[in-house]
Structures are given as structure tokens and as C-alpha cells.
C-alpha positions, 0 to 999 in steps of 0.5 A: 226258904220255900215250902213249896211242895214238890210233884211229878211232871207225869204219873210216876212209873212204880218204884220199885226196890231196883230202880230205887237202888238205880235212881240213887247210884246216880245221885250219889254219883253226882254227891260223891265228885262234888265231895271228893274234889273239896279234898281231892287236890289236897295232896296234888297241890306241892306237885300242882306249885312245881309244875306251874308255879305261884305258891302264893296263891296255892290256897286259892285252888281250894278256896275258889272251889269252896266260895263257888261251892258256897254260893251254888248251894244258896241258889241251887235249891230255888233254882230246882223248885223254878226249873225242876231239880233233876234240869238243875243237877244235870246242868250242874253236872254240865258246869262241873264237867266244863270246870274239871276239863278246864283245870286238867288243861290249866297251864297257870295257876290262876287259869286253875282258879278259875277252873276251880271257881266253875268246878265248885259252882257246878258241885254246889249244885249237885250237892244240894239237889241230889238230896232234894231228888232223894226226896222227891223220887225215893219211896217214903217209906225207903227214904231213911236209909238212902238218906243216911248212906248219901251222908255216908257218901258224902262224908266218907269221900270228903276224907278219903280225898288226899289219898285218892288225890295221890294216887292220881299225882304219882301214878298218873298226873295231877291232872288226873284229880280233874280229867276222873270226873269227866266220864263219871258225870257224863254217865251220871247225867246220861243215867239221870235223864233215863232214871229220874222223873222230872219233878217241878214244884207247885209254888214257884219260890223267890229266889234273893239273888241280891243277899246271895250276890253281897254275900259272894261279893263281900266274902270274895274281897275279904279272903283276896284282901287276907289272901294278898296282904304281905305277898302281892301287897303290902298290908298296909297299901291301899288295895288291901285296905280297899279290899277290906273296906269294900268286904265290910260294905258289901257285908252290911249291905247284906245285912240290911237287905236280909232285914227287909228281904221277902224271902231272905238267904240267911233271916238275920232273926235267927241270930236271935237264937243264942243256940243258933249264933252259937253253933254256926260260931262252931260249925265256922270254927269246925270247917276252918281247922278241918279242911285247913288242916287236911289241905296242908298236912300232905304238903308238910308230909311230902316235904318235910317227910319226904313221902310220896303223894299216895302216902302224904294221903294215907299217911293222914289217915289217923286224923281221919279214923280219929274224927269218924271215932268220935263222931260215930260215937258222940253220936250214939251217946247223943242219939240216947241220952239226949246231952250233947253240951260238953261234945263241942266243949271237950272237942275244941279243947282237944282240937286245940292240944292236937293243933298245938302239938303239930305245930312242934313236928319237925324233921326229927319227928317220928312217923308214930309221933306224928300220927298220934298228934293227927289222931288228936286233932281228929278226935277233937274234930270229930267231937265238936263237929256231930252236934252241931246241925242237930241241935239247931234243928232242934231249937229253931221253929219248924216254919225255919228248919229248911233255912237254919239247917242251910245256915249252919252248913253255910257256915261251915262252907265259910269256915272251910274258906276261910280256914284254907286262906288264912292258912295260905296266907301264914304259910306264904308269908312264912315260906318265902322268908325262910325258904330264901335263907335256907337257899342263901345257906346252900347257894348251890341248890336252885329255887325250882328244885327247892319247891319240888318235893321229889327233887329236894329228897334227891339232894344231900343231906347237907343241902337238903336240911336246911331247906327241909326246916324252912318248910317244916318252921313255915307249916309249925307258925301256921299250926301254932298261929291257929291254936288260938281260934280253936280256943275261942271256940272252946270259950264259944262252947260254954255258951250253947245252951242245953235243951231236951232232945226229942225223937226226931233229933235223936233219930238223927244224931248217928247220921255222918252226913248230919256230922260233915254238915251235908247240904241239905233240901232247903225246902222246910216241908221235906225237912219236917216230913223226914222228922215226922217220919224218924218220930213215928219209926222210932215210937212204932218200933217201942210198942203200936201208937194206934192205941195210943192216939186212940185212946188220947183222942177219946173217940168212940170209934173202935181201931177198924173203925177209925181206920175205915174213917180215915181212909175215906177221909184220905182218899176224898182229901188227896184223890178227889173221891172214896170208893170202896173198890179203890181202897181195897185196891190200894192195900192189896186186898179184895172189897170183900175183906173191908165190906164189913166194917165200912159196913158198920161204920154206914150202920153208926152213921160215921160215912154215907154212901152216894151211888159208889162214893163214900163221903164221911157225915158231920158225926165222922168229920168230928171223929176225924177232928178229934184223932188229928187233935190227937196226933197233933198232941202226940207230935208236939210230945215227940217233934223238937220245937214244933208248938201246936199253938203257932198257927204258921206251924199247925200249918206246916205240920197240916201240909207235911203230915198231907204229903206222907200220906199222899206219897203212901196213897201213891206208893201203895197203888203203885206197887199194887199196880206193879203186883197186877204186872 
């Protein structure tokens, strides 16, 4: 990944604390339809299947959304860094109007694939710029608390979904899931081009369109060939098993090109990682059950149950608190204590005992029994799931943080996918079997009343009966059959190695968009500014590190001292020159204020002046040396697998620690600038 370092087009306006709350009402706007229309057609689909048929390719309108959501998010980020990101997450915006449009007039459910596949490409996109454009325009020093209420965003909406999917079902149409986003995106991108900055990047990236192309290609064919054997062909036909061989091909090509790639998607040299190979096992295995599950309990409920498409929404709610429980909480217990090992151990445990338990509900099922096993499988969910991204940041080195922090959420996308085929693929292969001997039974119900849920509770309970358990059999074989790849992760989790956590990642433990694997800025440099930023926050709020960097760095400089040092030192490195009028008028305060000490450090020889310009000698650059040398030590005790000793990383760090200081520079003059006004 890039770490190309983002600038404004134009000298930015001041951010104050309004606009920045206006700047981030748009971008949430944008996080929060692309992750609530992941969800949102959970509870629409068996209304969706009744109005135009195909209840095989029913996991397909999840599916379509997720692959496209998947591809979108790898090229998003470089596209943003070529064009600019605030052009991308409006023409993401666009792609997604074009695709909810599209859906809401489908009249076949394939048209509504294709819908789907443009909607989650245009979604893809919002996701990953709305939390570059966080970094980009938001005050550094405001940045942490948006960051974590755009996690919020997005993880409180992937949930509520279903509900809000069924209200639209029974209280309007299911079309309604799609037409919603319309007039939210266009004022979403009509508050973008009036409220965001164009911001471009320096460095222009190179963007793998081949290894993102192979891996779209190979994965599209793998879930066709899944999602097609045993209805539209036979498993053992030769278009699956083309199907099959063509997604291995196209796999290994991918494999080899990220080998030899420049700058590759996925660098196949993090799999060296036993903690990354681990976790992006668990993070697939997290993403299958979840969204399988939440895809498919609504149809359960509303068929088996009988309950209407709002209540097969809120009806799943016990899953939903059980997995934000135990996320918070995991969480917390990881943010303090720095263990996380036995989380994803225990929680696929769990997860596995909660699908096994819903694989025995039936007809006779009590509303409290089966809220119970919901609650379950949320908690073992919510155990595994709050770790995992931590820990790989914690692990790999900082010049491929941006990259593997992308690869464990790919993963989890690809989990998604997979999960919601494969359970498509159990539940179509048992549906028809079942749902045709349970009519051969009845005889006098017909096939369209039998795949309406509304009309099958009409219907005596001698009719209804026998088709009620076809559906609740179908959706247990499912359940059941899943148990099994909930257990490998349990086996998988014995593996992850346990490594101290520092600052940084502990600071980050409690974030809930860390937990749901949140797209996040690939740029490596953002990733380590936000770090460097958690690390600092978190020691300064423990007692001053001045005097601690000080005193490491040995300098004969006392604290006014340095800081008069330092600013010179800045303002010549960021802004070309030092004048004593210009740093006063950064930090608020008369030139008469800061004339004796720079007065004193004139007198020790520490800086010279030339004309109105400060410039520091020989003897303050070595002062400065020794604090950065300091700082430097004082990081690689706080940064999680940051080591001073690497030159790429001293680097990254070098370039990280420049920006936040030229966004301070920035902000401070801009606000002094707004206090004139």
C-alpha cells in the first residue's frame, strides 16, 4: 500500500468545531448506507423470493453485494490517492444511487443480482474513502473521537439491518430497502462537494488491477460453482467442475503475481506471519457465521414462526446484544490487560454450541428458547471477532500496517461471501426435496402459496404443518452442517500466538469498528499517525512526557529551552522559514511573551538570527538529534512492532511524526486566524 501523504488542493478554510461536525455527518452518511444495505435485505429476502421467484439464487442478492463490496474496497483507496478522495466517495455515491435505483425497479431476480453487484461496488468505495476523508479534513487533534463514532456508525448499522429491512417489507415494499438510499446519497453528495476539501496525494500509488482482477475472477467462479452445484447442475457436470478448476487457475495466477507485484494487493510475505495466517482464518470464519446467520435466521423466523418481517428483524436482537456484549466487553478486558489469546478460543467454542443449538429449533420451539440460543451464537461472535485486527497490527511491521490491517478485513468480506452462499447452497439443496414432499402430502396447497410466508400462515394447520417443517428441517441441515467450521476455528485458535500488547493497540482495543473489521485507510502512514497519536494521548494523560524525553535525551536544554529549539526547528522543516512574529502568532500569544527565551537560547548559541529569521547552529541541531533519538526510544517502548533499528521503518516513523506536526502547525494557525475573525 501507498504511503503517499495526503494534501489540500488549496489552503484549507479553519475547521472549526461545527464544520468538522458537518464534514462528518456527510461521511457518515455515506458509511452508514453502505453498511446497512450488507444487512438490509436479510428480512426482505422470503417476501423478495415471493414476489419474483428463484429461491435458488436467493443468497446470490447477498452475495453479489459483498464480492463487489470486496473488490471496490482493494481499489478505492488507490483510486482516491490518483484522483482525489473526496471525487471517488462522490462517484462512489453515484455507483450506489445507479445500483438501489436499479434493484428497486428489478422485475427478476437475476436483474437484482446485477443491481446488487453495482450497489456493493459504489458501497465498497464509500467505505474505504469515508475513513481516508476522516483523516484527511478532521483536525488531528478531533480526529480520535470521529474515528471511533464512524466505527459506531458502522458497526451499529451492519446489525440493525434486518429490522430496518422489515419495516420497509411490511410497511411499505421491499423495494423501499433500495429506493431509501436514493435521496440520502444525493444530499450526501450534494453536502460533500459543499463541505469537503479536495484533497489529492503527493505521490501517485500503482494500483495492481491484475491481482485484484484474478482474485474477483477466481472467487466469482468458486461461489458460482458452490452456489449452482446440485440445483442448476449436476456436482459432478462439467461446468462445475470447470467452474472449480477455472477458480483454482485464476487463484494460483494470483498467487504468483502478488509474488512478482511491485505493489501487491495482498504480499503473499505476510502469511509468513503464523499471527497473521491465523487471524485472517478467524476473521473468514467470523464473517461466514455472522452474516450467514443474519442472512438466514429472518427467513427461518418468518416461516417457521410465522412472524412478520419487522419482528423476524427485531426478533434477532438477542444475537445482536449478545455480540455487542461481549465485544464491548473483550474489549475493555483486552485494552487493560493486554491478553487476548483465549477470546477467539472460547468464542468459537461458543459460536459453535450456539450453531448447534439452532440447528435443533422447530416448530414446537419456544420464542425464549430460541432467543436464548441467538444469544449464544452472538456471544461466541462477539468474543472472536474484537481481537482479531488488533492483533495483527500489532504484529506485522509498520511499513505493512495499512496493508495487513486491509487484508484481515478482505478476509472477513470473503468470509461474508462465502458464508452466505454456502448457506444458500445447503438450504437450496435442501428446500426443494423437502418443500416437494411436504406438498405431495397436502396436494391441495399450491407451490406459490408454499413459498409466501404471509399466505402459509393463512392456511389450516393440517396444511400448514407439513410444509412448516420442510423449511424448519431445511434451515436446521444448514445450521447443523456449519457447526463443523466453527470447530476449526476453535482448533485454528490454539495457534495464535500471544504477544505483548503496547499502547497503541490497547488504545484501540474498545473501538467497535475495529471489532466488525471496518474498512480502513490503506494508507500505512494515516495508520501509524493514529498510533503515534493513541500512544501519546494515553502516556500524557498518565503523567507529562517532556520531562521524560528530556531527561532520556540528556540535553542541556531546559523545557523552554527545547521547546523554543524545537519550534524553529519546525517551522524551518515544515514552512520554509522561523520568524519570531510567526510563532507567537501560531500559538496565540504576543512576541513579547516568547522574546526571553528565545532571547536565551540567541545568548547559549543554540539558534542565530539573520535579519528577522531564525535559523538553529550546529550546537542546536545536535540538541534536536538527541531529543528525536529520544523520542525515538520512547516510541519503539510504546509503538507495537515498530523497531527503531529498521531503516524503512525509522523512515515511516520520520514521515508520520512530520505530518502531525504539520497538521498541528496548521490547525494552530488556522484557529488563530479564525480568533482574528
Amino acid at each position: 500500500m501507498t504511503g503517499a501523504v495526503a494534501v489540500a488542493e488549496k489552503s484549507a478554510e479553519p475547521i472549526s468545531s461545527a464544520r468538522a461536525n458537518i464534514v462528518f455527518a456527510t461521511i457518515a452518511l455515506g458509511m452508514l448506507m453502505a453498511a446497512l444495505d450488507q444487512t438490509i435485505v436479510s428480512t426482505a429476502l422470503p417476501t423478495i423470493v415471493a414476489d419474483l421467484g428463484g429461491a435458488g439464487h436467493m443468497a446470490w442478492v447477498v452475495t453479489s453485494y459483498l464480492l463487489a463490496e470486496a473488490v471496490a474496497t482493494a481499489l478505492a483507496g488507490k483510486l482516491g490517492d490518483l484522483f482525489g478522495r473526496k471525487l471517488i466517495f462522490q462517484l462512489s455515491g453515484l455507483i450506489f444511487i445507479a445500483g438501489s435505483m436499479l434493484a428497486g425497479l428489478a422485475n427478476g431476480m437475476t436483474l437484482l443480482v446485477v443491481a446488487r453487484g453495482i450497489q456493493g461496488f459504489g458501497g465498497g468505495g464509500l467505505m474505504v474513502t469515508s475513513m481516508a476523508l476522516i483523516a484527511d479534513t478532521i483536525p488531528l487533534r478531533q480526529r480520535g473521537k470521529y474515528q471511533g463514532a464512524l466505527g459506531a456508525v458502522f458497526g451499529v448499522t451492519t446489525v440493525i439491518g434486518p429490522t430496518i429491512g422489515g419495516l420497509f417489507t411490511d410497511h411499505a415494499s421491499w423495494r423501499w430497502c433500495f429506493y431509501v438510499n436514493v435521496p440520502v446519497a444525493i444530499i450526501m453528495i450534494a453536502m460533500a462537494a459543499k463541505t469537503i476539501p479536495r484533497v489529492r496525494a503527493v505521490v501517485k500509488p500503482i494500483i495492481d488491477y491484475l491481482g485484484i482482477g484474478l482474485i474477483a475472477a477466481g472467487t466469482s467462479c468458486l461461489i458460482l460453482g458452490l452456489e449452482w452445484g446440485g440445483q442448476e447442475y449436476p456436482w459432478g457436470s462439467s461446468m462445475i467442475l470447470g467452474l472449480f478448476a477455472a477458480a483454482v487457475v485464476l487463484i494460483g495466477t494470483f498467487v504468483a503475481v502478488e509474488l512478482r507485484a511491485k505493489e501487491p494487493m495482498l504480499p503473499m510475505g505476510l502469511f509468513r506471519s503464523r499471527v497473521f495466517t491465523v487471524c485472517s482464518i478467524l476473521s473468514f470464519i467470523v464473517g461466514f457465521a455472522m452474516l450467514g446467520s443474519m442472512t438466514y435466521l429472518p427467513a427461518y423466523l418468518q416461516y417457521v414462526n410465522g412472524v412478520s418481517a419487522t419482528m423476524s428483524g427485531v426478533r434477532t436482537l438477542p444475537l445482536v446484544v449478545g455480540l455487542f456484549v461481549t465485544s464491548i466487553l473483550s474489549g475493555q478486558v483486552v485494552a487493560r490487560t493486554g491478553h487476548y489469546k483465549y477470546f477467539p478460543i472460547a468464542g468459537t467454542l461458543v459460536m459453535a454450541l450456539g450453531l448447534y443449538l439452532m440447528s435443533t429449533m422447530g416448530r414446537t420451539t419456544g420464542v425464549w428458547q430460541e432467543s436464548l440460543y441467538m444469544l449464544i451464537l452472538g456471544l461466541g461472535i462477539g468474543l472472536t471477532m474484537q481481537v482479531l485486527t488488533i492483533v495483527v497490527q500489532n504484529t506485522v511491521p509498520y511499513a505493512q500496517l495499512g496493508t495487513a490491517t486491509s487484508g484481515v478485513t478482505f478476509f472477513r468480506t470473503l468470509g461474508s461471501t462465502f458464508g452466505t452462499a454456502i448457506f444458500g447452497t445447503l438450504y437450496s439443496n435442501e428446500i426443494g426435496p423437502n418443500l416437494r414432499e411436504a406438498l405431495l402430502k397436502v396436494r391441495v396447497v399450491p407451490p406459490d402459496v408454499a413459498a409466501n410466508p404471509q399466505l402459509l400462515q393463512k392456511l389450516p394447520q393440517e396444511q400448514a404443518a407439513p410444509i412448516i417443517d420442510a423449511y424448519a428441517a431445511s434451515l436446521d441441515h444448514v445450521f447443523r452442517w456449519v457447526v463443523p467450521v466453527a470447530l476449526l476455528g476453535f482448533v485454528v485458535a490454539w495457534f495464535l500466538k500471544e504477544v505483548p500488547l503496547r499502547d497503541s493497540a490497547r488504545a484501540g482495543a474498545s473501538d467497535v469498528g475495529e471489532g466488525f473489521s471496518m474498512p480502513d485507510s490503506p494508507d500505512r502512514v494515516v495508520v501509524l499517525e493514529r498510533a503515534v497519536s493513541a500512544a501519546i494521548r494515553k502516556a500524557q494523560a498518565e503523567r507529562p512526557i517532556a520531562p521524560q524525553i528530556l531527561a532520556d535525551a540528556g540535553t542541556g536544554l531546559s523545557r523552554g529551552q527545547a521547546w523554543a529549539v524545537g519550534q524553529v526547528y519546525l517551522h524551518n522543516k515544515i514552512r520554509g522559514a522561523a520568524t519570531l512574529d510567526a510563532i507567537a502568532h501560531v500559538h496565540r500569544l504576543p512576541a513579547e511573551v516568547i522574546a526571553p527565551v528565545y532571547d536565551e537560547v540567541l545568548r547559549d548559541g543554540y539558534v542565530v538570527r539573520e535579519g528577522d529569521r531564525l535559523r538553529l547552529t550546529d550546537s542546536g541541531s545536535a540538541e534536536i538529534d538527541r531529543v528525536h533519538a529520544a523520542w525515538r526510544r520512547w516510541l519503539n517502548s510504546r509503538l507495537d512492532g515498530w523497531d527503531d533499528r529498521d531503516p524503512a521503518d525509522r523512515a515511516l516513523l520520520d514521515q508520520a511524526l512530520d505530518n502531525i506536526a504539520a497538521k498541528l502547525l496548521e490547525e494552530d494557525a488556522q484557529l488563530q486566524e479564525a480568533g482574528r475573525s
